[in-house]
C-alpha positions as CSV (number, residue, x, y, z in Angstrom):
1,X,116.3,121.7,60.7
2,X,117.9,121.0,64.4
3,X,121.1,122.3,65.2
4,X,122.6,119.1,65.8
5,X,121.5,117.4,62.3
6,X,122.6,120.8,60.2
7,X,126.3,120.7,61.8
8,X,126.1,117.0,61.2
9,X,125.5,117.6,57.6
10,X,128.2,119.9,57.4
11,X,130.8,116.6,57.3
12,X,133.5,118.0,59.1
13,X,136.2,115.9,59.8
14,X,137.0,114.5,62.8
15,X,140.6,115.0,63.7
16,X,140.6,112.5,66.5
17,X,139.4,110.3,63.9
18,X,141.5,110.4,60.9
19,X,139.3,109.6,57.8
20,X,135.7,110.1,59.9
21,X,133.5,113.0,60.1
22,X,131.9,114.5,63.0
23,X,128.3,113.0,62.9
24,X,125.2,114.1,64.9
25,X,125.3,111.4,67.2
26,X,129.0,112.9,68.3
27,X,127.9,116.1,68.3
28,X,124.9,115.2,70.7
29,X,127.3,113.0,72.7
30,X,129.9,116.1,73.1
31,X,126.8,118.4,74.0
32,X,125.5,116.0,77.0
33,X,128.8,115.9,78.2
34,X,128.9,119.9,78.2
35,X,125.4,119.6,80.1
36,X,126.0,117.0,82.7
37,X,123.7,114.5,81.1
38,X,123.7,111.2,80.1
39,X,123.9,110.4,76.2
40,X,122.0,107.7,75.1
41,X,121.9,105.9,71.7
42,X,118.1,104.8,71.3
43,X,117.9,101.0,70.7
44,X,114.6,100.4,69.5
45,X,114.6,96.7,71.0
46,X,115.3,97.6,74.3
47,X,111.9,100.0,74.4
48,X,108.9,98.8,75.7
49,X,106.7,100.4,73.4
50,X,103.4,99.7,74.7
51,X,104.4,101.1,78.1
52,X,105.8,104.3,76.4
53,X,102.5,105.0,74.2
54,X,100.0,103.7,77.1
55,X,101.3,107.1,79.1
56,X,98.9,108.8,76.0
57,X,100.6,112.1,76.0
58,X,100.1,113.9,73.0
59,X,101.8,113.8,69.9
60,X,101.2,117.7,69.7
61,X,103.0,118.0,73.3
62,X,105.7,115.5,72.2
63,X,106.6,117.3,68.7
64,X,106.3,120.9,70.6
65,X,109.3,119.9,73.0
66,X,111.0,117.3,70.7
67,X,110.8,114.5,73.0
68,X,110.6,111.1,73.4
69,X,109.6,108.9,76.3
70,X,112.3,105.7,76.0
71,X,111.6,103.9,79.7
72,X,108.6,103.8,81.4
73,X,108.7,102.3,85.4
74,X,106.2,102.5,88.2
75,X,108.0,106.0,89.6
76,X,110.0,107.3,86.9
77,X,109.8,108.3,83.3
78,X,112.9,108.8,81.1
79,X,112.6,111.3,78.4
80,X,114.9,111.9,75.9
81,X,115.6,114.9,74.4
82,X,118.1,117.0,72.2
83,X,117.7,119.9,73.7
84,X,119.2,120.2,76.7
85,X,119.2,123.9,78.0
86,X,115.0,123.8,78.0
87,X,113.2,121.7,80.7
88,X,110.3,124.4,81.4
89,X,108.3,121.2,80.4
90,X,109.4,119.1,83.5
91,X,107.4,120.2,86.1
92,X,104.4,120.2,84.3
93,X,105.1,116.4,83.0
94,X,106.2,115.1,85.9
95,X,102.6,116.7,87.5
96,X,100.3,115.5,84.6
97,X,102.3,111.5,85.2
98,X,102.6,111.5,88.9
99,X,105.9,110.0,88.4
100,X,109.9,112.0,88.5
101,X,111.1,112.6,84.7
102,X,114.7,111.8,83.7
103,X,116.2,113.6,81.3
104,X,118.7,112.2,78.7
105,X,120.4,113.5,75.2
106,X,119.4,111.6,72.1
107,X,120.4,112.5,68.8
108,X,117.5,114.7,66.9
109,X,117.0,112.1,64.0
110,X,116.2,109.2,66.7
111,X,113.5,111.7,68.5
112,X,112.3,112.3,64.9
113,X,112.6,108.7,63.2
114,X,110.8,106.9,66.6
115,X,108.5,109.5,67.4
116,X,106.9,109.3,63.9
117,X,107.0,105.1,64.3
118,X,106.0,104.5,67.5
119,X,103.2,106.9,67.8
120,X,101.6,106.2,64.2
121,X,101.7,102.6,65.2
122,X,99.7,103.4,68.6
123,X,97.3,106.0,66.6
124,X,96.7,102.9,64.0
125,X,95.8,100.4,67.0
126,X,93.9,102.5,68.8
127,X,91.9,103.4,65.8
128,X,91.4,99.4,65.2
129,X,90.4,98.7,68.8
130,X,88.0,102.3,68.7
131,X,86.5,101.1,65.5
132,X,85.4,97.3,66.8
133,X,82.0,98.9,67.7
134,X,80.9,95.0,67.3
135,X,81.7,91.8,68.9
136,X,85.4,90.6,67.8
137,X,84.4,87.7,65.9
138,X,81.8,89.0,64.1
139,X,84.1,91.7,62.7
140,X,86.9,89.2,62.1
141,X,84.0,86.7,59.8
142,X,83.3,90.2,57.8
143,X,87.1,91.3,57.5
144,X,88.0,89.1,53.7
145,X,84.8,91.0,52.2
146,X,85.8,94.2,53.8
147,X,89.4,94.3,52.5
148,X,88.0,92.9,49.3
149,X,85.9,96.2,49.0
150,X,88.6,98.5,50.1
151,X,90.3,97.6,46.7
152,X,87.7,99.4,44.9
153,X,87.7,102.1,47.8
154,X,84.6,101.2,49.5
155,X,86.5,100.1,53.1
156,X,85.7,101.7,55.9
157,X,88.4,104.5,57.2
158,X,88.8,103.0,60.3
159,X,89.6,99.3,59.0
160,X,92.8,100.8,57.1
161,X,94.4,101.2,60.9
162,X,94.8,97.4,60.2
163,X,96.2,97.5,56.1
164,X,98.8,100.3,58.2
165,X,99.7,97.7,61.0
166,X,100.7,94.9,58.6
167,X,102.4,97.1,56.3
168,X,104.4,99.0,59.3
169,X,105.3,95.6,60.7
170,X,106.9,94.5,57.5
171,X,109.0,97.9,56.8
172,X,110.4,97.8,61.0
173,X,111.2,93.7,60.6
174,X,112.8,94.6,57.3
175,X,114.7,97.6,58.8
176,X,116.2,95.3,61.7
177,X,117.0,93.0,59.7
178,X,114.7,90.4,61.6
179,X,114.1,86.6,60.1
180,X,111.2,86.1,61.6
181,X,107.5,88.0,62.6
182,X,105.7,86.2,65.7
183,X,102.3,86.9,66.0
184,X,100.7,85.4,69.1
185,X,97.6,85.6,70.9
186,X,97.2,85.5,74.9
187,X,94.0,86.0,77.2
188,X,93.6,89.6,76.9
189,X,96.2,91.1,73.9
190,X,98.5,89.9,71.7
191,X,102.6,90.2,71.2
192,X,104.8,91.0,68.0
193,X,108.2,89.8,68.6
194,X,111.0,89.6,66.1
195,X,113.7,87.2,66.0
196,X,117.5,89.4,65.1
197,X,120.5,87.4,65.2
198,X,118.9,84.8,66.7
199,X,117.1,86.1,69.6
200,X,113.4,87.1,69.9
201,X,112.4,90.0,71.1
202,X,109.4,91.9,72.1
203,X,108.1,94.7,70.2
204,X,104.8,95.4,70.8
205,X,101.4,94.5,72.4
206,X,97.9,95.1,71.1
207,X,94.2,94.3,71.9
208,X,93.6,90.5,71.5
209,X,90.7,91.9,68.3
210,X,93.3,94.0,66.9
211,X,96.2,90.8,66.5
212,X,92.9,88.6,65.2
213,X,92.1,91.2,62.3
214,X,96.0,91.5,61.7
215,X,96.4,87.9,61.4
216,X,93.5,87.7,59.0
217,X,95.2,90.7,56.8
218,X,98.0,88.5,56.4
219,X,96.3,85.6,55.7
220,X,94.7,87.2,52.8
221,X,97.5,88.6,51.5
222,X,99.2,84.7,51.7
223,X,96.1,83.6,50.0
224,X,94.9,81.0,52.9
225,X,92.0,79.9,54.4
226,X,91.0,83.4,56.6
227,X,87.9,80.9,57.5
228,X,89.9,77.9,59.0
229,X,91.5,78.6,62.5
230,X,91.8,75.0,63.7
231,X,94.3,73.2,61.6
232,X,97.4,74.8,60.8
233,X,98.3,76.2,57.4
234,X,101.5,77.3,55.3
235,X,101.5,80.6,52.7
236,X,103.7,82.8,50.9
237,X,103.3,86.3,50.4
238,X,106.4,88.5,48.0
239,X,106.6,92.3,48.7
240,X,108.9,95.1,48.1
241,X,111.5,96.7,51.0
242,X,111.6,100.2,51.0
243,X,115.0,100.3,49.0
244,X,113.5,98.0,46.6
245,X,114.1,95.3,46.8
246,X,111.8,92.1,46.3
247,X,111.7,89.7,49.6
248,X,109.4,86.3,50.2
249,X,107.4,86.0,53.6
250,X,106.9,82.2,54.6
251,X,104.0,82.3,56.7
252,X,102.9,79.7,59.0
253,X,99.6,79.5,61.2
254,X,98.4,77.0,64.3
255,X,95.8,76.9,66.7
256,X,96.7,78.1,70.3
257,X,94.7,78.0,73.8
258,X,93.9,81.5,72.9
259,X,93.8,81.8,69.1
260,X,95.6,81.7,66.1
261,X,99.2,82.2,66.1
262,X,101.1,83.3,63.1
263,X,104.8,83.1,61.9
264,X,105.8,85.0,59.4
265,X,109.9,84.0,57.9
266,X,111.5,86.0,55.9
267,X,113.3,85.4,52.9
268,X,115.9,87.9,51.1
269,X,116.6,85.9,47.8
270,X,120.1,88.1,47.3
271,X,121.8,86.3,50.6
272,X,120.9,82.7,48.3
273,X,122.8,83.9,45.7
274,X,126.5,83.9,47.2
275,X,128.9,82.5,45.9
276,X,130.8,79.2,47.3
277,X,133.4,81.3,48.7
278,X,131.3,84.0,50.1
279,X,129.9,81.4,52.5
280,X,132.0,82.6,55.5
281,X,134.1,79.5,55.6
282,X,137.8,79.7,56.7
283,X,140.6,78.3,54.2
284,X,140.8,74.9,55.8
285,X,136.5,74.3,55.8
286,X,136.2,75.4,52.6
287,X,139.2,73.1,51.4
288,X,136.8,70.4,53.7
289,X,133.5,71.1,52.3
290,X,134.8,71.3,48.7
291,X,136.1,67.6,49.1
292,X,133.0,66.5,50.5
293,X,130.8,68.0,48.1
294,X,132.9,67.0,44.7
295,X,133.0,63.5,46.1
296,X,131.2,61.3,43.4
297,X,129.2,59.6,45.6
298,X,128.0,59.4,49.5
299,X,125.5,61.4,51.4
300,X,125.4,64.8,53.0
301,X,123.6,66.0,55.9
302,X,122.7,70.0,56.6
303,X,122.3,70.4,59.7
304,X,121.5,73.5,62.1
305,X,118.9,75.9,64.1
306,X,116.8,78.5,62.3
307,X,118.5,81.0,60.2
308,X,121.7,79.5,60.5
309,X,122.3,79.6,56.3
310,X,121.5,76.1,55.6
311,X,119.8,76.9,52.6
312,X,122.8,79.9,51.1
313,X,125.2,76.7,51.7
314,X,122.8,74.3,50.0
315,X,122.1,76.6,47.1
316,X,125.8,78.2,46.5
317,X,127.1,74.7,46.7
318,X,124.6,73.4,44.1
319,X,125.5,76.3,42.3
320,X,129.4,75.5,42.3
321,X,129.4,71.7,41.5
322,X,126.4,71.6,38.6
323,X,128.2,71.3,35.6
324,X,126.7,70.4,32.1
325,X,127.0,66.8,32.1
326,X,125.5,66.3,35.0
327,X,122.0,65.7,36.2
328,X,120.8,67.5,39.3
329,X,117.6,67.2,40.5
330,X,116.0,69.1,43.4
331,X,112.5,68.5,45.9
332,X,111.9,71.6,48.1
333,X,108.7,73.3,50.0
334,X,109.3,75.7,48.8
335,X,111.6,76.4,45.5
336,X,113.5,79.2,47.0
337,X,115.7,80.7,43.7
338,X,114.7,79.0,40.1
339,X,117.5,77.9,38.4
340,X,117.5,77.2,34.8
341,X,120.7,74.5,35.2
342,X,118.7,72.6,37.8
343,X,115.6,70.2,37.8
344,X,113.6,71.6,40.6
345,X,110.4,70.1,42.1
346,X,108.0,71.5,44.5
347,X,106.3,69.5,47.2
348,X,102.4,69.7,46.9
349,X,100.5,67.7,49.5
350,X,97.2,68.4,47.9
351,X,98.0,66.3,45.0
352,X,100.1,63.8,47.2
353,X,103.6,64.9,45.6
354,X,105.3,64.6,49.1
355,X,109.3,64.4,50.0
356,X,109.1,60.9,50.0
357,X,106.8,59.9,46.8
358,X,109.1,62.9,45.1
359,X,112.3,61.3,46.2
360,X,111.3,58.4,44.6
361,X,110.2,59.5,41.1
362,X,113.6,61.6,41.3
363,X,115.4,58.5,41.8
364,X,113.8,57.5,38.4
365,X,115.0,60.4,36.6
366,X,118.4,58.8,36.0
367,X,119.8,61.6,38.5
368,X,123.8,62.4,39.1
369,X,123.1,64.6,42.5
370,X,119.7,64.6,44.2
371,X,119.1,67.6,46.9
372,X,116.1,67.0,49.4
373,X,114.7,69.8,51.1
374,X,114.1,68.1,54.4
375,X,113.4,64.9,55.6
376,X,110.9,65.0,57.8
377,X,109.3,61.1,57.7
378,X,111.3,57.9,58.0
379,X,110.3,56.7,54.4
380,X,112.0,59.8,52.9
């Protein structure tokens, strides 16, 4: 165990503090200071991981000096590190890159937690891109039957860099919290971004072949067409966080200029189940919206950009007007949380139950409150 992470465990209080303990990002703060380096906390968003692993230093070399490359420019390489009284490694690093190395003090559990990530990911691609021995769409027609055989563990080694892509994709998205995957293709690789709070962000690049067979993973998993690539098509995949907990992946495919792009969004069905009042509204909205909604009659429009909680304020207000004596009916695509008080439907195109041939066999159903997913044609 580091230094660092032992005092850290220690708890000891921090007097400046009162009611905080010292931690190990303190501790490697106060140390920098002591060293005359800078302390930085490692924001995995802000790293441009495919310019960090594309230097292809060793993870033996890396785990030897516990260190971490965090920026990566045409004449400089900053490397963080938490220890800060050995640099015997400089000289020969800054030989081997052709490039000045900047040191700066990180706490050990980032060096461990990223180096482990970041460096499994870029193992896993480069086994994927090493083992496309064959032309990219002929592996990619083969890929359905090859993860169907990998279930009775027949799979080739070197295909299960791909099952480890998907599934390391998921865990980081779910461990920042993101609401949405972006899978996209351009001319010669393809980019993972994540949307967090609203804003995309880049997280990694990988060969155009590798993004194709990820896709297809995916698409298996969502049980779609891995076949069809020109016309878009919807899925829906549940899997397990690592604390547990069950989430739902929306998944969404269309054809680009250069292949198939894929959106994964993702659903926590715990943040549907708030209450009215845990909906974030001040005293005076949620005097408003409570007037609105217990209004016996009238229309009311939700309204607002992805991820903005449209559907918690939909589904906690349903949740706080439905009352025994009244009907309430539902259309969605899809049925998000099953309630036993409500009548939900689910639109299914392939049978022609749409919004607006559901809206009107809802309207039929002698119905006290009707809630409509979206309206996405003027006859809805």
């Amino acid at each position: 165990m580091h230094p660092m992470t032992l005092i850290g465990s220690l708890k000891i209080k921090n007097k400046r503090v009162p009611g905080s303990v010292i931690s190990v990002e303190d501790i490697a703060s106060w140390v920098a200071s002591k060293a005359g380096l800078s302390y930085q906390h490692i924001d995995p968003l802000k790293l441009e991981v495919h310019s960090i692993t594309s230097l292809n230093l060793p993870l033996a070399y890396i785990e030897r000096f516990n260190i971490l490359p965090v920026e990566v420019t045409d004449d400089k390489v900053v490397i963080a590190t938490a220890e800060p009284f050995v640099d015997d490694w400089m000289k020969e690093l800054s030989q081997v890159l052709k490039r000045k190395i900047e040191r700066v003090i990180v706490s050990p559990l980032d060096i461990k937690r990223y180096r482990q990530e970041f460096f499994a990911l870029a193992a896993s691609v480069k086994g994927a891109t090493d083992s496309d021995g064959r032309n990219s769409s002929a592996r990619m027609s083969d890929f359905e039957q090859l993860v169907t055989l990998g279930r009775a563990g027949k799979l080739d080694a070197s295909d299960q860099h791909v099952v480890h892509i998907v599934d390391w994709l998921l865990q980081y998205a779910f461990d920042q919290r993101a609401s949405d995957i972006h899978l996209e293709p351009r001319r010669e690789n393809g980019n993972i971004r994540f949307r967090i709070d609203g804003v995309l962000h880049h997280i990694y690049q990988v060969p155009l072949n590798v993004m194709t067979a990820v896709v297809s993973r995916i698409k298996v998993l969502g049980r779609m067409d891995v076949a069809e690539k020109r016309r878009p098509q919807d899925g829906r995949l549940k899997t397990v966080t690592p604390h547990g907990e069950e989430v739902e992946l929306r998944l969404s495919t269309m054809p680009t200029t250069f292949g198939e792009k894929l959106v994964m969004r993702i659903f926590d069905p715990e943040t549907l189940k708030k209450s009215f009042q845990e909906l974030g509204f001040s005293a005076e909205e949620l005097k408003i919206w409570r007037g609105m909604v217990e209004r016996p009659h009238g229309i009311i429009l939700v309204t607002g950009p992805t991820g903005s909680g449209k559907t918690t304020t939909l589904y906690s207000t349903l949740k706080h007007i439905t009352r025994p004596d009244l009907n309430v009916c539902t259309i969605e695509d899809p049925i998000e949380i099953v309630d036993p008080n409500l009548n939900q439907m689910q639109v299914q195109p392939s049978i022609d139950v749409t919004f607006s041939s559901g809206v009107r066999t809802l309207l039929r159903q002698d119905p006290d409150i009707i809630m409509v997913g979206e309206i996405r044609d003027l006859e809805t």
